[in-house]
C-alpha positions in Angstrom: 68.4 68.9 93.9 70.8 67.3 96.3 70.7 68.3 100.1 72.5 71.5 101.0 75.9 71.4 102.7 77.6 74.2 104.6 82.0 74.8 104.1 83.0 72.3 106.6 81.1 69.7 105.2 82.2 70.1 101.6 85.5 70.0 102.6 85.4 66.2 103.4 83.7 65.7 99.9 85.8 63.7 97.5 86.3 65.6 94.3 84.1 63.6 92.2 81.6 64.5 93.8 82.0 68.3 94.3 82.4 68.8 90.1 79.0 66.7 90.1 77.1 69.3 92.3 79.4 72.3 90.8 78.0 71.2 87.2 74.5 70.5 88.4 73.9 74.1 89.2 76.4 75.2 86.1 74.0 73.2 83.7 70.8 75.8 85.1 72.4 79.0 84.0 73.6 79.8 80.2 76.1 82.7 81.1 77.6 81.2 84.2 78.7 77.9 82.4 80.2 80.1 79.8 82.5 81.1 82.0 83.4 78.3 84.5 84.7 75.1 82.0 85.8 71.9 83.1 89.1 73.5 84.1 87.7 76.5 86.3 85.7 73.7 87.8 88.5 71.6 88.7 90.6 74.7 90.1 87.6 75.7 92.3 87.2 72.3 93.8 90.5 71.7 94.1 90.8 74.7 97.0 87.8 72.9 98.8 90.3 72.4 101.8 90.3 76.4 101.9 87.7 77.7 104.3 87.6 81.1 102.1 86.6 79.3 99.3 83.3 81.2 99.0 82.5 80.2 95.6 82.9 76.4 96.1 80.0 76.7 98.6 78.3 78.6 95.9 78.5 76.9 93.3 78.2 73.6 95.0 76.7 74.0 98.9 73.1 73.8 97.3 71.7 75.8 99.9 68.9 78.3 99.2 70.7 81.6 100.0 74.0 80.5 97.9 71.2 80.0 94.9 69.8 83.2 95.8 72.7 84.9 95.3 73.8 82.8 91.9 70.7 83.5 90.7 71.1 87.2 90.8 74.2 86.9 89.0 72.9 84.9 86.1 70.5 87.5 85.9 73.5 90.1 85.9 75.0 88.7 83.4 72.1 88.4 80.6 70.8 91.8 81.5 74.7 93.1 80.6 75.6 90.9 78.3 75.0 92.8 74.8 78.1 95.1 76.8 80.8 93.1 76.7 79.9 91.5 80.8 81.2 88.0 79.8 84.9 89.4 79.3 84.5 91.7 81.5 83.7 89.7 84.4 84.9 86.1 83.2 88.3 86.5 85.1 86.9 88.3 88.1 84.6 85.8 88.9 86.8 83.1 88.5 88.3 84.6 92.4 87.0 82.1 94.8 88.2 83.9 98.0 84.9 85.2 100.5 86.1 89.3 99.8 87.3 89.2 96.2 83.4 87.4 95.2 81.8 90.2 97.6 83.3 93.1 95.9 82.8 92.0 92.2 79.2 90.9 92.4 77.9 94.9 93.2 79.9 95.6 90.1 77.2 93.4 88.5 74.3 94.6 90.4 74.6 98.0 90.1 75.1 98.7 86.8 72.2 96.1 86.0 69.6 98.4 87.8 70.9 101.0 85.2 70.0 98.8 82.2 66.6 98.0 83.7 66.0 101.9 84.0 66.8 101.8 80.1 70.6 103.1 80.0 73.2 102.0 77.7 76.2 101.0 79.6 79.8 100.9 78.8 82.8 99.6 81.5 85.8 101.2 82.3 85.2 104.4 80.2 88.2 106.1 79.2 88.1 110.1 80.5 89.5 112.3 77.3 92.8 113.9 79.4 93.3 111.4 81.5 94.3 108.3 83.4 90.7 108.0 85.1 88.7 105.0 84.6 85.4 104.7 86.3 83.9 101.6 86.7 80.9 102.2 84.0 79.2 104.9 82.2 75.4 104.6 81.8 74.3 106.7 79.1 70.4 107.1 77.6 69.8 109.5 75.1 71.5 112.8 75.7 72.2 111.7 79.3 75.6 110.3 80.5 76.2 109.7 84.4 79.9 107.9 85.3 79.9 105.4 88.5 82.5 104.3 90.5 81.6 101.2 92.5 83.3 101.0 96.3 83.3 99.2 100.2 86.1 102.0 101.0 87.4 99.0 103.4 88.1 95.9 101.4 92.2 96.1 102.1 90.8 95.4 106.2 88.4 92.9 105.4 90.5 90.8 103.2 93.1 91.1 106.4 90.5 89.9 108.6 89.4 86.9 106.3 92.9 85.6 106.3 93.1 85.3 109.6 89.8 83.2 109.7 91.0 80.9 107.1 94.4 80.6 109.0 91.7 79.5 112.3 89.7 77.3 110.1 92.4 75.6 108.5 94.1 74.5 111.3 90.7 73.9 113.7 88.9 72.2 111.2 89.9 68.4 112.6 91.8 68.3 116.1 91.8 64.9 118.5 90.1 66.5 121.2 85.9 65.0 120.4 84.4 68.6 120.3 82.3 70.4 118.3 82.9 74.4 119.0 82.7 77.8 117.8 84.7 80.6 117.9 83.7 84.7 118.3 86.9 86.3 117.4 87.1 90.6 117.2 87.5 92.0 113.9 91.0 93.3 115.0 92.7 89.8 115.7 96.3 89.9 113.7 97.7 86.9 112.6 100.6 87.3 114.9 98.4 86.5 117.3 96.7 82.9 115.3 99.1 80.7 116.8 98.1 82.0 120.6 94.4 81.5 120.4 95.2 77.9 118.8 96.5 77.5 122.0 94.3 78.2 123.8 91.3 76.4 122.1 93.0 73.5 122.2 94.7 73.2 126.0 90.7 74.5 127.1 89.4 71.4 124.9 92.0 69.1 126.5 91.6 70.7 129.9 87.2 69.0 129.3 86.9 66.3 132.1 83.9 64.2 132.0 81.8 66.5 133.9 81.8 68.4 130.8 78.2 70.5 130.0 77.5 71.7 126.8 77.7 74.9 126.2 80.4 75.6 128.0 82.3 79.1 127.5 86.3 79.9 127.6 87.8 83.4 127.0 91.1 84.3 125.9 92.1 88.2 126.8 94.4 89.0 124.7 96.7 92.2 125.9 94.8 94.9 123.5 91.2 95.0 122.3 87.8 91.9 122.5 88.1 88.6 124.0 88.3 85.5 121.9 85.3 83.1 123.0 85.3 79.8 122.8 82.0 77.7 122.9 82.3 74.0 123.0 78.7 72.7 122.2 78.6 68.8 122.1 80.9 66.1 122.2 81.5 64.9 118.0 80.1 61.7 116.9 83.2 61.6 114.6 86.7 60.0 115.6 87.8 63.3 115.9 86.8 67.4 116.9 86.1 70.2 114.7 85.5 73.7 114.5 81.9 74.2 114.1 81.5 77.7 112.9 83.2 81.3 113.7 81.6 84.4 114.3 83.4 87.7 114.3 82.1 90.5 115.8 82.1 93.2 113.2 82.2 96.8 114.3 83.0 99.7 112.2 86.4 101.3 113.8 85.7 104.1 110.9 84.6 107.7 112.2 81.9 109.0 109.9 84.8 112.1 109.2 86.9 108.8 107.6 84.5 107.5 105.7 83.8 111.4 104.4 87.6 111.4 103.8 87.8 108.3 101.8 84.3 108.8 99.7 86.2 112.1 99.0 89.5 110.6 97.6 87.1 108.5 95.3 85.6 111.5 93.7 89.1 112.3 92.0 88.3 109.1 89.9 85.4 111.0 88.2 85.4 113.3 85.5 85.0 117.4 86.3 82.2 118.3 83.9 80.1 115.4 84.1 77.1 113.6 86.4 78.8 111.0 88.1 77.8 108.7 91.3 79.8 107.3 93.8 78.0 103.7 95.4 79.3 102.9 98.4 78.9 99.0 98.8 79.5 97.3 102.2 80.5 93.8 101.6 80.1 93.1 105.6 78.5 94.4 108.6 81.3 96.8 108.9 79.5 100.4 108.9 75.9 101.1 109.2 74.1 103.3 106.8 73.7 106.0 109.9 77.6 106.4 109.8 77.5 106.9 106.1 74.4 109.4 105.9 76.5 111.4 108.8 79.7 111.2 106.5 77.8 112.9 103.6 76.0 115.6 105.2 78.1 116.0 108.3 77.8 115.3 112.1 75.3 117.2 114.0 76.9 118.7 116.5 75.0 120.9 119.0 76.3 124.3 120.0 76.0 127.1 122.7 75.7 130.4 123.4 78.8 131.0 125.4 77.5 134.2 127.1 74.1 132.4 128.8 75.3 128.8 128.5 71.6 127.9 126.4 71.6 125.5 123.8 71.7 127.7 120.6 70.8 125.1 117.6 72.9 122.1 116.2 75.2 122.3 113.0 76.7 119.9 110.4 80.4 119.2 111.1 82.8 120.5 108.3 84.5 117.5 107.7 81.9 116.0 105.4 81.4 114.9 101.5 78.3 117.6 100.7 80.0 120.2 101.1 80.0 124.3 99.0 83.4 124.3 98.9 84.6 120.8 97.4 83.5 117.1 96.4 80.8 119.0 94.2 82.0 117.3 91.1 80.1 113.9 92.9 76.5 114.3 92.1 75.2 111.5 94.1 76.2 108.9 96.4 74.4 105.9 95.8 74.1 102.7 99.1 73.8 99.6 98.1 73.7 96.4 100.2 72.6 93.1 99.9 72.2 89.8 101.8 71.1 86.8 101.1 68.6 84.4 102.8 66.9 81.3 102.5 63.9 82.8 101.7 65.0 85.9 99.7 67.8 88.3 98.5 67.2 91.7 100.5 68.6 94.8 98.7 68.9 98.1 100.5 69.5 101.0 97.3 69.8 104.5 98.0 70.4 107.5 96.4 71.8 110.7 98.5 71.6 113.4 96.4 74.4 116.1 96.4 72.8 119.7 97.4 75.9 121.8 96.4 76.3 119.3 93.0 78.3 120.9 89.3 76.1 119.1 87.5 73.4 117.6 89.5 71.2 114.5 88.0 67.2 114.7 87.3 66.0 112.1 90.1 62.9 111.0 88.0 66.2 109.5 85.4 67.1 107.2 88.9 63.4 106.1 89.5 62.9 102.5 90.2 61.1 99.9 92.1 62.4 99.5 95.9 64.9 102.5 95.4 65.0 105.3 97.6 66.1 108.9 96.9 67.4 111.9 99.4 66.8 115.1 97.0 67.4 118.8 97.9 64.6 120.8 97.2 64.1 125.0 97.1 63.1 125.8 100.7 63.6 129.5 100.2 65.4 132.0 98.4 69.0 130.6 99.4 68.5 127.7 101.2 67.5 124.0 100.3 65.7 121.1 102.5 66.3 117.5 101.7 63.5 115.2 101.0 62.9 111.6 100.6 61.3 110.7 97.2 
């Protein structure tokens, strides 16, 4: 196998070259190179001048975390394959932008860890009644659970990707002999792209020869984070480039929005049925804390307002698990995954509804490195959650 190379560098590849290492890893996986022909190849390295072209780097970076990942989608595909996954997915994963290939590979991975508990699963299931179409029904024997598959942010982080490419594309070679990095806040607009290319390069031309490496600029912008500019080395190349960007990711969502939008997602399910909504985060954008609170509701502390003493803490209202509403969801699955050289972590959980229609068995959902939250009796009208 042929060395690994990260975005930048397969950028300057000639095209040759690129559809070489493409069909290299191609010729190692039956189901992928039913999808990507010599055409799909072509198209992908084509875009290799697009810093969002995720699935150039990998299909052709090499690296051991890209492999990782393509690994887990061959796997995917074979494990779904007797239902219908090739046309399913063919056109999906033909997407080469970073947030489109985020979001469709848990719509692999999820409803392969249904097939390997022994369901049947079919895609898209049309509800008798109406428009709804959730993204699979697993069924096995009498059983049938629908899942719909979500990030509830990928309109923001699409946004936010654009405006990386826009910086990447235009800082990828510039004549001052830099190598730097940007750390750019997840709220930068693209309005404000041609400002901070501005500033990166009058700071890099602004370098005299006392220059250290290392050396840190800031650009405050009038609302929100800094931009920060690191210029590590001088380039051994006749000319500068951007040598990675980091953004700095933080939630802006209030667990009562993420409550809100999990909510809205339950209308896509059927009434009468078990169903699970799998939340998905396709970035560090919320932490599983945030959506735990979201299900089962803020604790918020209260007092008694005659002696002022701290009287016990409740769950706030505005929350998915609730006696009242939402109890059509039976579960709200978390999945996340990342990739590493080494491995491909998976975090999967299963939050149980307490106040559920139709609530599912949790022995049906048992499987290695999965972890449940189930309600269980804790006296005559009261439940206690439990991990499992």
């Amino acid at each position: 196998m042929s060395s690994s190379l990260n975005v930048d560098e397969l950028a300057l590849k000639p095209e040759s070259e690129l559809v070489g290492r493409v069909n290299a890893t191609l010729l190692r996986y039956k189901m992928l190179n039913q999808i990507y022909d010599s055409g799909a190849v072509l198209s992908i390295v084509r875009k290799r001048e697009d810093p969002d072209n995720y699935l150039l780097w990998l299909l052709a970076s090499h690296s051991p975390s890209a492999d990782h990942i393509v690994e887990a989608v061959e796997g995917s595909l074979v494990a779904l394959g007797r239902f219908g996954a090739i046309s399913k997915f063919a056109s999906k994963l033909k997407q080469y932008q970073t947030a489109k290939v985020k979001s469709v590979l848990p719509e692999l991975f999820v409803p392969r860890g249904f097939v390997e508990r022994g369901f049947d699963i079919e895609f898209e299931p049309s509800i008798l009644g109406t428009q709804k179409n959730p993204d699979f029904k697993a069924s096995r024997g009498a059983t049938e659970i629908f899942v719909e598959i979500t990030n509830l942010i990928e309109a923001e982080i699409e946004r936010m990707n654009r405006v990386r490419a826009a910086l990447w594309r235009r800082l990828r070679r510039v004549p001052e002999r830099y190598v730097f990095r940007l750390r750019v806040p997840q709220d930068l607009e693209m309005s404000e792209v041609p400002q901070v290319l501005s500033f990166v390069r009058a700071s890099l031309r602004s370098i005299g020869s006392g220059f250290s490496p290392g050396s840190k600029y800031y650009f405050s912008r009038v609302r929100g984070a800094q931009v920060v500019l690191t210029v590590e080395v001088s380039s051994s190349r006749g000319q500068g480039h951007l040598g990675g960007m980091h953004s700095t990711w933080t939630s802006k969502l209030q667990p009562s929005d993420i409550a809100s939008k999990i909510s809205k997602k339950t209308q896509q399910l059927p009434r009468d049925s078990r169903s699970i909504i799998v939340v998905c985060p396709t970035d560090p954008t919320m932490e599983r804390d945030e959506v735990e609170d979201a299900l089962y509701g803020t604790p918020i502390p209260y007092f008694d307002t005659s002696t002022g003493n701290f009287a016990g803490t409740r769950r706030d209202e505005r929350r998915v698990f609730h006696e009242s509403r939402n109890t059509r969801v039976s579960a709200v699955g978390y999945y996340e995954w990342n990739a590493f050289d080494k491995d491909m972590v998976v975090t999967d959980i299963m939050y149980h509804n307490p106040f559920a229609a139709n609530p599912i068995d949790p022995s049906l959902l048992v499987r290695k490195g999965v972890k449940q939250f189930v309600p269980q009796p804790a006296g005559s009208d009261s439940v206690e959650m439990k991990w499992l």
